[in-house]
MDTraj code that builds the backbone (N, CA, C; nanometers):
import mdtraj as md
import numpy as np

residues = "UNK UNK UNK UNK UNK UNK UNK UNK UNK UNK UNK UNK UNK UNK UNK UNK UNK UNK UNK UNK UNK UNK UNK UNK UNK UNK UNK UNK UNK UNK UNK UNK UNK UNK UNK UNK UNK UNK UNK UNK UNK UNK UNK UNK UNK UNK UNK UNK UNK UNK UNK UNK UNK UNK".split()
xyz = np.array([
    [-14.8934, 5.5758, -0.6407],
    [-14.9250, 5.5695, -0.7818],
    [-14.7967, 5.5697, -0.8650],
    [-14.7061, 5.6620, -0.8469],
    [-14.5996, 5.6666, -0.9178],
    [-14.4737, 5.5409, -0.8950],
    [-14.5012, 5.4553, -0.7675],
    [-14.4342, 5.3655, -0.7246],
    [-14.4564, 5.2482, -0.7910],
    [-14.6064, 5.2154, -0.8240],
    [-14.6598, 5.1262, -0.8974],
    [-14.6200, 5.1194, -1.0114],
    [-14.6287, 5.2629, -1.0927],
    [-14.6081, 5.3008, -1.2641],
    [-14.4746, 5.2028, -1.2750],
    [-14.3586, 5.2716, -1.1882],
    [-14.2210, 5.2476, -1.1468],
    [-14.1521, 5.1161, -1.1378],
    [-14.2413, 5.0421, -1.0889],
    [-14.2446, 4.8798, -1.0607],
    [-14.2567, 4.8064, -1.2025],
    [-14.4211, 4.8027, -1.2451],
    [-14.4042, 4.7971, -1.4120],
    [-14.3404, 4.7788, -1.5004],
    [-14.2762, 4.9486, -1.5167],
    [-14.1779, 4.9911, -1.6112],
    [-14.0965, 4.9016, -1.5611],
    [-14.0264, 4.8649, -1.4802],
    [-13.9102, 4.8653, -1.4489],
    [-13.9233, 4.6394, -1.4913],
    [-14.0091, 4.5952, -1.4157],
    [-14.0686, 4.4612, -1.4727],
    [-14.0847, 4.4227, -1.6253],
    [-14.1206, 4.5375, -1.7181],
    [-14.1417, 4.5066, -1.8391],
    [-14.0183, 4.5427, -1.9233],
    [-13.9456, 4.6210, -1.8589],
    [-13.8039, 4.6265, -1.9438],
    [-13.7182, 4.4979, -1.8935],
    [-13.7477, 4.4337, -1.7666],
    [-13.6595, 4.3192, -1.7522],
    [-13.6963, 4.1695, -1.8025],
    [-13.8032, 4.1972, -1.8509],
    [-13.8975, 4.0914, -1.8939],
    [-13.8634, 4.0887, -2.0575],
    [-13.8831, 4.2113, -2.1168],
    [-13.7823, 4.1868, -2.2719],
    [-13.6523, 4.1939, -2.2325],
    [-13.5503, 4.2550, -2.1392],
    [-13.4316, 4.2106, -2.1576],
    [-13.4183, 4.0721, -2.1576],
    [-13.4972, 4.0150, -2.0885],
    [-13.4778, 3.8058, -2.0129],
    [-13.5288, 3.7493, -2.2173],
    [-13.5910, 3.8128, -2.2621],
    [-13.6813, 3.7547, -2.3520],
    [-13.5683, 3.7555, -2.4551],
    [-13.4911, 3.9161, -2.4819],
    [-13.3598, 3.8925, -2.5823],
    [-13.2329, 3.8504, -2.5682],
    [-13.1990, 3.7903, -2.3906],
    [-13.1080, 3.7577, -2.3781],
    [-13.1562, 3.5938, -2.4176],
    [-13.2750, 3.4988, -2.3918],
    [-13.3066, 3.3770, -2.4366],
    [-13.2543, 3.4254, -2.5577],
    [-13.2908, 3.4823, -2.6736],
    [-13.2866, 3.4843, -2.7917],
    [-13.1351, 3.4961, -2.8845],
    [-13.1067, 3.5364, -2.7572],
    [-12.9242, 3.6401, -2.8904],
    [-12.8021, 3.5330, -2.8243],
    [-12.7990, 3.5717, -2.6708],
    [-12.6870, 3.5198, -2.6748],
    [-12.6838, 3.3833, -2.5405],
    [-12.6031, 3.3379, -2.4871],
    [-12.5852, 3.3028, -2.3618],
    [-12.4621, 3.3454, -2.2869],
    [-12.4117, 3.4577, -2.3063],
    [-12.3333, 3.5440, -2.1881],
    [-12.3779, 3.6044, -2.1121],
    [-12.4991, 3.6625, -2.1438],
    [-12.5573, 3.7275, -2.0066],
    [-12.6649, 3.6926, -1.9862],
    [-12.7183, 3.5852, -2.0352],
    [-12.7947, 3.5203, -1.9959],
    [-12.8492, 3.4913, -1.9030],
    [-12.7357, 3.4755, -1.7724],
    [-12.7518, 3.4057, -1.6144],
    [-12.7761, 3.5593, -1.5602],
    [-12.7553, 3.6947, -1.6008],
    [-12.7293, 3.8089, -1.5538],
    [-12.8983, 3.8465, -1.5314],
    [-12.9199, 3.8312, -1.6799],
    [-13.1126, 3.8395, -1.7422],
    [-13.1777, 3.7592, -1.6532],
    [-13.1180, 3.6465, -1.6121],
    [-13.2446, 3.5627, -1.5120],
    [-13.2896, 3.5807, -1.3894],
    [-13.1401, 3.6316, -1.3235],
    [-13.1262, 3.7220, -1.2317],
    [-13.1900, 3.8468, -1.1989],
    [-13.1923, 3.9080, -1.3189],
    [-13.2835, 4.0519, -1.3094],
    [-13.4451, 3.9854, -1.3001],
    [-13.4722, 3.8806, -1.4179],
    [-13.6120, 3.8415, -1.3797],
    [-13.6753, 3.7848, -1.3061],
    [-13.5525, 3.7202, -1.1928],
    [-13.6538, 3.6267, -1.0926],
    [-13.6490, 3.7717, -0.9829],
    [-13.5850, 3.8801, -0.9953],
    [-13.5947, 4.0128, -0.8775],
    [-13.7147, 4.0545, -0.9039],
    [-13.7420, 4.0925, -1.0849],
    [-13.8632, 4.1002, -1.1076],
    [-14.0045, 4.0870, -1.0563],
    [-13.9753, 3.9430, -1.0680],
    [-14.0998, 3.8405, -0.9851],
    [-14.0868, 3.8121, -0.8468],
    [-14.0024, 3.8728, -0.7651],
    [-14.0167, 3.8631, -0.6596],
    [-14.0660, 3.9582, -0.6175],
    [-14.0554, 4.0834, -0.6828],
    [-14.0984, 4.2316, -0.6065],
    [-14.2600, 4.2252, -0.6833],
    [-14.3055, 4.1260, -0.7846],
    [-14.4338, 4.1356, -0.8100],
    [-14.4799, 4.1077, -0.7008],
    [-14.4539, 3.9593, -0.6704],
    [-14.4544, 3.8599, -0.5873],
    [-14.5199, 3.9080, -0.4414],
    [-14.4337, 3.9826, -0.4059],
    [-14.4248, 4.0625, -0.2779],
    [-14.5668, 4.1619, -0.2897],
    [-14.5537, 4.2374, -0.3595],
    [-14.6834, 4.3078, -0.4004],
    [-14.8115, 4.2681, -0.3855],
    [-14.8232, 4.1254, -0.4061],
    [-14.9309, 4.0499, -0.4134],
    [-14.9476, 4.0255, -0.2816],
    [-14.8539, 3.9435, -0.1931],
    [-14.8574, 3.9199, -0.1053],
    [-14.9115, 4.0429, 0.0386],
    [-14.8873, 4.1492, -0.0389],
    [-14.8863, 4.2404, 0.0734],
    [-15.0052, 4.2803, 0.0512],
    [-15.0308, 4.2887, -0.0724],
    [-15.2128, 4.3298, -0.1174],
    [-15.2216, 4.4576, -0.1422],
    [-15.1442, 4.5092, -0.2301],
    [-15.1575, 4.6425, -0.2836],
    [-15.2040, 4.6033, -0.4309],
    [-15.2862, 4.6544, -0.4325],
    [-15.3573, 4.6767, -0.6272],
    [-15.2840, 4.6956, -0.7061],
    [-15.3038, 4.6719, -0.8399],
    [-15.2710, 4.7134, -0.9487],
    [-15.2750, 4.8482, -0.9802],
    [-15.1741, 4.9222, -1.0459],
    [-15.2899, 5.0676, -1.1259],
    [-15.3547, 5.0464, -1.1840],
])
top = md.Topology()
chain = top.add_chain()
for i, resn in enumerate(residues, 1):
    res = top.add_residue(resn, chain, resSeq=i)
    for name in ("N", "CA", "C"):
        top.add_atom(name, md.element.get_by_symbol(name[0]), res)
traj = md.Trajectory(xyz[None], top)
């Protein structure tokens, strides 16, 4: 349960970082995309393995 919460959190802060790095600048831009395709891979994985949502 707390692994899940963890995952989330951690997905939705990289998901507005990716969202204000599109927006502000392009220096860290490639850094933000990076964090969001890890993002979506550890969703990704989740799915694949078949663990639920909270």
């Amino acid at each position: 349960m707390e692994y899940t919460t963890m995952l989330w959190t951690i997905f939705t802060i990289l998901l507005i970082l990716w969202l204000l790095g599109m927006v502000s600048s392009y220096t860290l831009g490639g850094f933000i995309h990076i964090l969001l395709l890890m993002a979506i891979a550890v969703m990704l994985i989740r799915i694949i393995q078949g663990r639920k949502p909270a």
